[in-house]
C-alpha positions as CSV (number, residue, x, y, z in Angstrom):
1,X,102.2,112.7,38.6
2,X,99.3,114.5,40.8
3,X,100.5,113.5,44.1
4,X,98.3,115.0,47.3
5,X,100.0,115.8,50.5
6,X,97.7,116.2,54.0
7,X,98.2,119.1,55.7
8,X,95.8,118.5,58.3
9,X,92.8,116.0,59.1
10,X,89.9,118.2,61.1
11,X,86.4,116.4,62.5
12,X,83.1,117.4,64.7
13,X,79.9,115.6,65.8
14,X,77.1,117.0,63.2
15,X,73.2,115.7,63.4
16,X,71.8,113.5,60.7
17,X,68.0,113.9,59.6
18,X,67.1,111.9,62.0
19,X,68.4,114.2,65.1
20,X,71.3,111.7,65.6
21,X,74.8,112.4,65.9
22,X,77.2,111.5,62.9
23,X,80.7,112.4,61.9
24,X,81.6,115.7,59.4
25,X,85.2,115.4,58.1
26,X,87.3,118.1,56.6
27,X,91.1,117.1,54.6
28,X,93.4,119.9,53.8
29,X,95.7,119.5,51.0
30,X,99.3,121.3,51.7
31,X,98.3,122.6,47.5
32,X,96.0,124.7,49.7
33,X,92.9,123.0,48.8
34,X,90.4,121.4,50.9
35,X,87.4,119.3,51.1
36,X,84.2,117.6,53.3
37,X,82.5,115.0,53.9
38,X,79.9,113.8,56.3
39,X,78.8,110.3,56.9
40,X,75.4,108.9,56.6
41,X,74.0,105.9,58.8
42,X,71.3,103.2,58.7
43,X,68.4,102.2,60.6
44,X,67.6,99.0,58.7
45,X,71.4,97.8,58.4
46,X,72.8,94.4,57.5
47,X,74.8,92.2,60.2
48,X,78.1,92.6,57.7
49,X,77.7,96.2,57.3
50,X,81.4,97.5,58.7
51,X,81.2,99.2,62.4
52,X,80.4,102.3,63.4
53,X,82.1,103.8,66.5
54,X,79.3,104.8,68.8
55,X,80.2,106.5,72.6
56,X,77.6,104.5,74.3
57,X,77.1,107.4,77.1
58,X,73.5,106.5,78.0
59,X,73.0,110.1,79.1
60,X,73.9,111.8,75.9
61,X,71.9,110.8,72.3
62,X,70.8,107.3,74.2
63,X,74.9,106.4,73.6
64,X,75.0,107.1,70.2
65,X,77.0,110.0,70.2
66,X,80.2,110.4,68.1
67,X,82.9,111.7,69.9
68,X,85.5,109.2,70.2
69,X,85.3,108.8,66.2
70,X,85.6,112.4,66.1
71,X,88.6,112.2,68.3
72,X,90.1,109.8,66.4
73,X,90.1,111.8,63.1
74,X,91.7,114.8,65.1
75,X,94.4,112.5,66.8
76,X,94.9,109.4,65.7
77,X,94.6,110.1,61.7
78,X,95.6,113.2,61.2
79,X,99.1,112.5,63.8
80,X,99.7,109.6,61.3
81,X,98.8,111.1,57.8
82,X,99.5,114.8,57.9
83,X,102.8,115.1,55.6
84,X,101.9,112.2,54.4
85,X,102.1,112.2,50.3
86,X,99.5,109.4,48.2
87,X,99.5,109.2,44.6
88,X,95.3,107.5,44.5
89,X,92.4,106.8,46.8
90,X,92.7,103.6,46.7
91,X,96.7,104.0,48.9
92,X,94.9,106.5,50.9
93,X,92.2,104.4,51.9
94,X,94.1,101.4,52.3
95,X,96.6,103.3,54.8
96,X,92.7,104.2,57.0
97,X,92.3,100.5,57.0
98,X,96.2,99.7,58.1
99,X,95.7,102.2,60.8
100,X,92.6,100.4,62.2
101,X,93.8,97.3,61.9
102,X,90.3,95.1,62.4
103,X,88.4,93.8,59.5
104,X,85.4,95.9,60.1
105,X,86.6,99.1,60.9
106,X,85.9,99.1,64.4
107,X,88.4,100.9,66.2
108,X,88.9,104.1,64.7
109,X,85.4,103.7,63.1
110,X,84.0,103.5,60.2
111,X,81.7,106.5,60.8
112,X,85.2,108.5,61.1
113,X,87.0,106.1,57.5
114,X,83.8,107.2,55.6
115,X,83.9,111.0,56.2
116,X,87.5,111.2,56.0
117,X,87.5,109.0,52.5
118,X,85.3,111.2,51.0
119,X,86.6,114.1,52.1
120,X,90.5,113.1,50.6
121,X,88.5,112.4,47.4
122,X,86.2,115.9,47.5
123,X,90.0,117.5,48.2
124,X,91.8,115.7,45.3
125,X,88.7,116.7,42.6
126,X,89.8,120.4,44.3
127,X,93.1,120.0,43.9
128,X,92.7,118.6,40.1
129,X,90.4,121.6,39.2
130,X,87.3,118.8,38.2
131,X,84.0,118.9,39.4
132,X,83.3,115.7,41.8
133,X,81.1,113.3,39.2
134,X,84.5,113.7,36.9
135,X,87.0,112.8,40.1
136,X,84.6,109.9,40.9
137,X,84.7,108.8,37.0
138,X,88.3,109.2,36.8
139,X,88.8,107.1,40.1
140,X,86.7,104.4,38.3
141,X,88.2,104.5,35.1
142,X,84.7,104.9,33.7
143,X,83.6,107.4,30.7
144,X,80.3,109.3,31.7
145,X,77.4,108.7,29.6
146,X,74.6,108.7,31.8
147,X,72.4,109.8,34.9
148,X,70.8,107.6,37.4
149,X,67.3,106.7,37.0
150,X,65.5,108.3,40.1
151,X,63.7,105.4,42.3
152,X,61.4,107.6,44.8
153,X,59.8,106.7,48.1
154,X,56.3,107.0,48.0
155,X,55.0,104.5,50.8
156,X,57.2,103.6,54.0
157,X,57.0,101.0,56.7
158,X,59.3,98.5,58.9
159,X,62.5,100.1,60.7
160,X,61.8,102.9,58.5
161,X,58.5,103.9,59.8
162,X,58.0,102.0,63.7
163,X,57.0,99.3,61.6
164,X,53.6,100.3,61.5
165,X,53.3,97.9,57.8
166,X,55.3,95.1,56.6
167,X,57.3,96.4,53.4
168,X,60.0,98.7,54.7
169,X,59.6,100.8,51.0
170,X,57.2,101.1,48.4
171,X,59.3,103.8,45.6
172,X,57.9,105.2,42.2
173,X,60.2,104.6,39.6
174,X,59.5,107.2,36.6
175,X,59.8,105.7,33.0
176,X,58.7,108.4,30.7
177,X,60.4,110.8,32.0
178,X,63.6,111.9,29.7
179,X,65.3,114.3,32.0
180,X,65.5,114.5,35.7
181,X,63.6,117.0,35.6
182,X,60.8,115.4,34.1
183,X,61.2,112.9,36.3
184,X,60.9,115.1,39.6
185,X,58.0,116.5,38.2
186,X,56.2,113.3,37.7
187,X,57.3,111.7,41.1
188,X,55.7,115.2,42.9
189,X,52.4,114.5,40.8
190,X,52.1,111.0,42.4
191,X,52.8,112.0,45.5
192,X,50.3,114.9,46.3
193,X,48.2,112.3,44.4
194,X,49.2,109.4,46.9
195,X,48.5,112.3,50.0
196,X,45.0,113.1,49.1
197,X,44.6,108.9,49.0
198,X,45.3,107.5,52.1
199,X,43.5,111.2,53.8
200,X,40.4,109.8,52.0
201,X,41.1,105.8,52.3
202,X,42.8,106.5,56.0
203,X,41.5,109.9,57.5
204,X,45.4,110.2,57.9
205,X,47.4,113.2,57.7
206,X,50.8,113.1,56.3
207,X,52.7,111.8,58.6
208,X,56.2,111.0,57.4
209,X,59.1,108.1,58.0
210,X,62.5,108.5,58.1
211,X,63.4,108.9,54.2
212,X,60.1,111.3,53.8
213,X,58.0,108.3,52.4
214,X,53.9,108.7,53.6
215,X,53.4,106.4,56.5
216,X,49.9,105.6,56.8
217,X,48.3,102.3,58.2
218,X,48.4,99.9,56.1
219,X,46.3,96.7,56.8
220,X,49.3,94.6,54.3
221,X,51.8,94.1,51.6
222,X,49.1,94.2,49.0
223,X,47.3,97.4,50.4
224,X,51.1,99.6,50.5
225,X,51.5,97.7,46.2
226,X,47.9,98.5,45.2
227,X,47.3,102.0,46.6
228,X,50.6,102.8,44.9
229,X,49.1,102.0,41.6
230,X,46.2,103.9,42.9
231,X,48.1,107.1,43.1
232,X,50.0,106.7,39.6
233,X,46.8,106.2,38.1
234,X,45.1,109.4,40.0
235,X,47.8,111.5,39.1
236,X,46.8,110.3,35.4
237,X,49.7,108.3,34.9
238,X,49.4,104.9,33.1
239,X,51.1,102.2,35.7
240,X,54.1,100.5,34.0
241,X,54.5,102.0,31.4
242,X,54.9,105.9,32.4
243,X,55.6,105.3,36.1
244,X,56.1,101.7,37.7
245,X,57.2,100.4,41.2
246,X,60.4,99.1,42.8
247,X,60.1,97.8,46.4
248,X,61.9,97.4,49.5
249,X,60.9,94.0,51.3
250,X,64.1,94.4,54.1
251,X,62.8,90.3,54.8
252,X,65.3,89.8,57.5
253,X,63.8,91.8,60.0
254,X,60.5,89.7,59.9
255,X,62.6,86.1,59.7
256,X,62.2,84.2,62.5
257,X,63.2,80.3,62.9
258,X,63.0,80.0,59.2
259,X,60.3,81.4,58.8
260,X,58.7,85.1,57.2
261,X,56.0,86.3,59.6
262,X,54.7,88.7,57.1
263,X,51.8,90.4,58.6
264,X,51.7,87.6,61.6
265,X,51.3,84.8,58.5
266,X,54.1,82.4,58.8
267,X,55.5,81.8,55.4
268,X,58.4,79.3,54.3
269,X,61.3,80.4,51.9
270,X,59.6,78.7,49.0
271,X,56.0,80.6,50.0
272,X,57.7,84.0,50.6
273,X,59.2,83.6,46.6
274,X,55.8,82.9,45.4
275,X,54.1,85.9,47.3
276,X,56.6,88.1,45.7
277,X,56.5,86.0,42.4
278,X,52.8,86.9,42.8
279,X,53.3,90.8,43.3
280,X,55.7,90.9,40.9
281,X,53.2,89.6,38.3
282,X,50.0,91.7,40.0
283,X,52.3,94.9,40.3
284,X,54.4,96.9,37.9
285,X,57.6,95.9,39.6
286,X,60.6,96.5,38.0
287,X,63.3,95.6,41.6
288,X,62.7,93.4,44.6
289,X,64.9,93.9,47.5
290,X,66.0,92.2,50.1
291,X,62.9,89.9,49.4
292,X,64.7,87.0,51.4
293,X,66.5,87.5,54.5
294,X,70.7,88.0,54.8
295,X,71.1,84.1,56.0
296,X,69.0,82.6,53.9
297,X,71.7,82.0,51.2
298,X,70.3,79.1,50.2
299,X,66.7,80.5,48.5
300,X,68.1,83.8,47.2
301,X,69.5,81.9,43.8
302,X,65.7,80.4,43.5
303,X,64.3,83.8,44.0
304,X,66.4,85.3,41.6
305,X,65.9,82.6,38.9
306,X,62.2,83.1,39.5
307,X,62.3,86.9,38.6
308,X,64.7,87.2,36.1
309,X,63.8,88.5,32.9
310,X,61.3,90.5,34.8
311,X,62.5,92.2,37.8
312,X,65.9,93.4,39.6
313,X,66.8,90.8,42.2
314,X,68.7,93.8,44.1
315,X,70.6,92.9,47.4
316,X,71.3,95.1,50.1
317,X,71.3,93.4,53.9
318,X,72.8,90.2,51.8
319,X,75.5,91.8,50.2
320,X,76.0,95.2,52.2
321,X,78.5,95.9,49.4
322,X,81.0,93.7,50.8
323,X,83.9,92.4,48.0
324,X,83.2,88.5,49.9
325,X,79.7,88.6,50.0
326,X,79.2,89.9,46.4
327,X,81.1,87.5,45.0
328,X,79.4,84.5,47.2
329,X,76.3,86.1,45.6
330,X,77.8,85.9,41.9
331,X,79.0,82.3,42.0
332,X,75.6,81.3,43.3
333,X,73.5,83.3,41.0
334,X,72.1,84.7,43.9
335,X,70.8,88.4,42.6
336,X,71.8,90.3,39.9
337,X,71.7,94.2,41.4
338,X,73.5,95.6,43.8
339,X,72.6,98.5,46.3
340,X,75.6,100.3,46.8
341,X,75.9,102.1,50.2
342,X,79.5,103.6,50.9
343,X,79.1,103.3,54.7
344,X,78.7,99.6,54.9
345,X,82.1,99.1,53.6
346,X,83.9,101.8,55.3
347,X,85.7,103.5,52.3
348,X,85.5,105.1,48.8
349,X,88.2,102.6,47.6
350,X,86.4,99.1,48.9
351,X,83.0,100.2,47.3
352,X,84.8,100.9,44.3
353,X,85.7,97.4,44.7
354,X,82.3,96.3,45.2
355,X,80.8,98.1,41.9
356,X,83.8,96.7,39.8
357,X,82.5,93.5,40.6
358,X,78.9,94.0,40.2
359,X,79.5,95.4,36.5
360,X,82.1,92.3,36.0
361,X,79.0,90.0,36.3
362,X,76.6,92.0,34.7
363,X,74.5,93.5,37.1
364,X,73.0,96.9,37.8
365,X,73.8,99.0,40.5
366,X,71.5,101.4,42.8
367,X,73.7,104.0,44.6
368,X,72.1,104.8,47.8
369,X,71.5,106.9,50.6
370,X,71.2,106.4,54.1
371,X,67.5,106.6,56.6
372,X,69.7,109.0,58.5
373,X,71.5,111.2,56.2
374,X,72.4,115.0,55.8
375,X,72.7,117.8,53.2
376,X,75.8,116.8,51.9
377,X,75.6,116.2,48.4
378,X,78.3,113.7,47.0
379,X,75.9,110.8,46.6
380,X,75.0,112.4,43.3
381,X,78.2,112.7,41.9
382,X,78.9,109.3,42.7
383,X,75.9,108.1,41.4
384,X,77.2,109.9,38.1
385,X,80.6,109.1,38.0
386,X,80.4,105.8,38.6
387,X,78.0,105.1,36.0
388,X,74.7,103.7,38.4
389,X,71.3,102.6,36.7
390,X,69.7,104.0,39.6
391,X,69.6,106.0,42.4
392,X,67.9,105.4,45.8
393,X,67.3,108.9,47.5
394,X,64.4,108.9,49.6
395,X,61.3,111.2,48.8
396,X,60.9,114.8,47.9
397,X,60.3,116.5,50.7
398,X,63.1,116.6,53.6
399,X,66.3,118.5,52.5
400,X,68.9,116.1,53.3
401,X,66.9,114.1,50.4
402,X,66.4,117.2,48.0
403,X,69.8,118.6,48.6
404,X,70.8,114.7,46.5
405,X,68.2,115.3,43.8
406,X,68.8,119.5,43.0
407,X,72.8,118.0,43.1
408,X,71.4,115.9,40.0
409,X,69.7,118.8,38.2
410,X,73.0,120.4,38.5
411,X,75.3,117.9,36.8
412,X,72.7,117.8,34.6
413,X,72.6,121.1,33.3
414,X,76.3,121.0,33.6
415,X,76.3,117.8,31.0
416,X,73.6,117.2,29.1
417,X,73.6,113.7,29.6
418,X,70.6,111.8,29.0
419,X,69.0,109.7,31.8
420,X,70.1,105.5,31.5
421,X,68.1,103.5,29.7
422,X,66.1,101.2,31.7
423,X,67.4,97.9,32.0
C-alpha cells in the first residue's frame, strides 16, 4: 500500500488578485517529496459557505489578514500531523476536520484546511510519480475521457464589479470549438470584439472587475444579454450555435423581503422565473445561476422545471457544494448543475463528496474559481480529473485566470483528450 508520512506542515500570508491576504500551504512528505497549495476566496459567497479565519486587525488589510490561519498551519497542524502516516485524502482530511472540531471550519480555518488539503494531495501525486489531473482521477475513482468546456467572462457586474449593473456575470460559452485551443481563440475574438462595443455604445474604456470581465454601465439585465450577442455576432460568430451564453444572476444579493429588486423593479419569485424564462428564450442561454436567491428554497424546483430541457439550472450560493444542501436540492428537484468551489466546503475530500453526489443524480458540474484567486494552477487538473462539463475561470486577461487556462492547454497536449460534449 502507498502510505504518506508528514514530515512537516509549512504556511505564509500570500496576496490574492484582488490585493488581499490569503493562505499558501506547503506539506512535506518524509519520501522527500513535497507539494503547495494556495487558497482562493470569494467576494459574492453564500451564507453556508464553510469559514474563513480572518485576523480582524482594522489597521492591517481592513482586518482581513491571515495570520492566525497561517499560525495555525505552522503550530497547531503540523504539532499534530507531522509523523503522522494516512493511507487516502479522504483520512487525511477528515483528521483537519477532527482537529477543528466545529462544523464549518472555523477555528483553525478553512482558508488554512483548503491550502493544506490540497497541498497533501499535490504531495501524494509527487510521491506516486503522476501528474495532478491523474491523482485527482484516481482519488475519484473516475477514468479520464474528457476536458472541461471553457465558460468565459465577457461582461461583469454586482459584487463583482461595485455593482455598477444587475447580473453579477455575463460568460461566452464556445460551441464550435473542438480543442481548447480553439476555444481560447474564439473567446479572445469576442472579447476585443465586445471592447471596441461598449467604447462605441459607452465611450468607456476597459475598465475591468474582479475576474477580468469588461465592466461598463449597463442601463439593465437585457443591455449586459444583448450586447453580448452583439459581440459574438461582430466577431462574426453565429450566436448559439458557434458561441452561446451562460449567466451569472447571484439573485440573493438583490432579495429583499421576498422580493428581487432587479434594477430598482420589485419582482416576486414567480415574476423573477418568467424574466429569466424570458431571457432564456430571447438569449442563447445554455446555464442560469443562482437565478433565485439561497432561501428561497421553495421556487428553485419551479425554476428548474421551467428551464429544463433548455438550460442548466446551476446552483452555487444555494448549494455552496455542501453534501446537506445538495442533497436537499436533489430530493426537491431543485437544480440540476452544480458549481463546485473547493473553498466553500473546506477540503478536497468533502467536495469529493459533493461531486459524487451531483453525478449520482445526474447533473453536471462547473468546477470553479474564486473572484479572488492566484496563479496557482490546480483548478485545472481538478477540473480534469474529476471529469467536469465545464469550467468557470474568469476572463482572459489577468494571470491568476490565464495561469488556469495555459494549465488546460497543457494537459491537453499531454492527453489528447477531446473537449466534453455539451450537454
Amino acid at each position: 500500500m502507498n502510505t504518506f508520512t508528514i514530515h512537516r506542515l509549512h504556511a505564509r500570508e500570500i496576496l490574492d488578485s484582488r490585493g488581499r491576504p490569503t493562505v499558501w500551504a506547503e506539506c512535506a512528505l518524509a519520501s522527500g517529496v513535497t507539494g503547495a497549495a494556495s487558497t482562493p476566496s470569494g467576494a459574492s459567497t453564500g451564507r453556508a459557505e464553510a469559514s474563513e479565519l480572518r485576523d480582524g486587525e482594522a489597521g492591517r488589510y481592513g482586518g482581513l489578514g491571515c495570520r492566525r490561519a497561517v499560525e495555525n498551519i505552522r503550530g497547531t497542524l503540523h504539532e499534530q500531523l507531522q509523523g503522522r502516516v494516512f493511507a487516502t485524502q479522504a483520512e487525511f482530511d477528515a483528521e483537519l476536520r477532527r482537529i477543528d472540531g466545529t462544523p464549518t471550519l472555523g477555528r483553525i480555518g478553512a482558508n488554512a484546511t483548503v491550502a493544506v488539503s490540497l497541498a497533501f494531495a499535490r504531495a501524494g501525486a509527487a510521491q506516486r510519480g503522476v501528474p495532478l489531473y491523474q491523482h485527482f482521477a484516481d482519488l475519484a475513482g473516475r477514468p479520464l475521457r474528457t476536458l472541461p468546456r471553457l465558460t468565459v467572462n465577457l461582461f461583469s457586474g454586482g459584487k463583482h464589479a461595485g455593482e455598477q449593473a444587475p447580473l453579477q456575470d455575463i460568460l461566452v460559452v464556445p460551441k464550435r470549438a473542438a480543442t481548447t485551443g480553439d476555444a481560447l481563440a474564439d473567446v479572445a475574438a469576442v472579447y476585443r470584439s465586445a471592447a471596441d462595443l461598449i467604447w462605441k455604445k459607452y465611450q468607456q474604456r476597459l475598465l475591468r472587475a474582479d475576474e477580468g470581465g469588461l465592466a461598463p454601465l449597463f442601463p439593465d439585465a437585457e443591455a449586459m444579454l444583448g450586447d453580448a450577442v452583439a459581440a459574438i455576432t461582430a466577431a462574426g460568430f453565429a450566436a448559439g450555435t458557434d458561441v452561446a451564453l451562460a449567466v451569472d444572476v447571484a439573485s440573493s444579493h438583490f432579495y429583499r423581503g421576498g422580493r428581487y429588486q432587479l434594477c430598482r423593479e420589485p419582482l416576486t419569485p414567480e415574476a423573477m422565473i418568467d424574466r429569466i424564462d424570458a431571457w432564456t428564450r430571447r438569449y442563447p442561454l445554455v446555464s442560469v445561476e443562482d437565478g433565485l436567491s439561497e432561501d428561497d428554497w421553495t421556487h428553485w424546483p419551479a425554476l428548474r422545471a421551467r428551464l429544463a430541457g433548455r438550460c442548466l439550472t446551476l446552483g452555487d450560493d444555494l448549494l455552496c457544494t455542501q453534501p446537506q444542501r445538495i442533497n436537499r436540492a436533489v430530493a426537491s428537484g431543485a437544480a440540476d448543475a452544480l458549481l463546485l468551489k473547493v473553498n466553500q466546503v473546506g477540503t478536497l475530500s468533502d467536495a469529493g463528496e459533493a461531486a459524487a453526489l451531483a453525478r449520482a443524480a445526474g447533473w453536471k458540474i462547473t468546477v470553479s474559481a474564486r473572484s479572488g484567486d492566484t496563479e496557482d494552477d490546480w483548478l485545472a487538473d481538478l477540473a480534469v480529473g474529476w471529469g467536469a462539463e465545464f469550467i468557470k475561470v474568469g476572463s482572459i486577461t489577468q494571470s491568476e485566470r490565464l495561469a488556469k487556462y495555459n494549465r488546460l492547454l497543457a494537459i491537453e497536449e499531454a492527453t489528447g483528450l477531446p473537449l466534453c460534449p455539451l450537454p
